[in-house]
N, C-alpha and C positions, 0 to 999 in steps of 0.2 A: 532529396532534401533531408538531411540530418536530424534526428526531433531533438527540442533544445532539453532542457533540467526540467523546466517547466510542462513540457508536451510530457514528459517520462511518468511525472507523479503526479495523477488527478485528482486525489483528493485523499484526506486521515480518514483511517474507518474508525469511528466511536462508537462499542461495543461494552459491554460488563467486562465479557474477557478480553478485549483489546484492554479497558481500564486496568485491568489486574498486572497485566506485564510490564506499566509504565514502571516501577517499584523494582523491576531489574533493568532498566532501558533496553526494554522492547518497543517499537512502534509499530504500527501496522498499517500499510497506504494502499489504497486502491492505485495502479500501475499499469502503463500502456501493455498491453497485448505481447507485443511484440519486442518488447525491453529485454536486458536478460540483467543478470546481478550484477554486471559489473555495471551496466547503466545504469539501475537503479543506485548502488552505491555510490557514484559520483556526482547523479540526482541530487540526492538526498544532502550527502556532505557539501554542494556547492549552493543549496538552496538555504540548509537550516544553521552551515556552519561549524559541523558536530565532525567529529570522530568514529565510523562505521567500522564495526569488529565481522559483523556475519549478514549477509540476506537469506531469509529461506521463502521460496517463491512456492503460492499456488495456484493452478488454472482452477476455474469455475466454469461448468458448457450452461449454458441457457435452457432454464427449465421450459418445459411445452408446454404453452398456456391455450388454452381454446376459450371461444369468447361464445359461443351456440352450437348449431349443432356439427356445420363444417368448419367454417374462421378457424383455425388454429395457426400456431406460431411460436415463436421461441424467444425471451427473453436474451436480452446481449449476454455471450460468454463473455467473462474477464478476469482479470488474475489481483492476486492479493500478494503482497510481502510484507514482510516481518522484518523490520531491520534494527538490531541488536548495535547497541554504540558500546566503545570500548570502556572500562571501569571511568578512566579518568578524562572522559569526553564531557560538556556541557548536555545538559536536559536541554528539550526541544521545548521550548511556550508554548506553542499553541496548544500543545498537550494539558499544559500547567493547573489551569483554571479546571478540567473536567471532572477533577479525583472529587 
């Protein structure tokens, strides 16, 4: 089964430094796993409607958390992207309201 636009992009990460990039349109989404840039780019432009110039993607591994003295365990690894719109793309809203 194919994962749709919607499976691709989990959610906008809202950060200081995500805020700072909006001002050259950069965005930055938390991203399935297993997506690569071209998915994510078609994600994005089919959900938000924009113009996609560049993705740059990072994995994240799951920090080791321990809860006593043996419990231990691993926070979900996940990945983040940055996706950069071309000069003369529209601004995404949902961003709009944060600055």
């Amino acid at each position: 089964m194919a994962a749709t636009a919607y499976d691709i992009i989990i959610r906008p990460i809202i950060s200081e430094q995500s805020m700072e990039d909006i001002d050259s349109k950069k965005y930055v989404f938390e991203v399935l796993p297993g997506a690569n840039k071209i998915q994510i780019k078609e994600a994005v432009e089919k959900i938000f409607g924009v113009t996609v110039e560049k993705v740059n993607t990072l994995n994240y591994d799951g920090k080791l958390k321990r809860t006593g003295r043996y419990p231990e365990g691993r926070r979900k690894a996940w990945k983040k992207a940055v996706v950069k719109l071309t000069p003369d793309s529209k601004s995404i809203e949902l961003f709009e309201g944060m600055i």
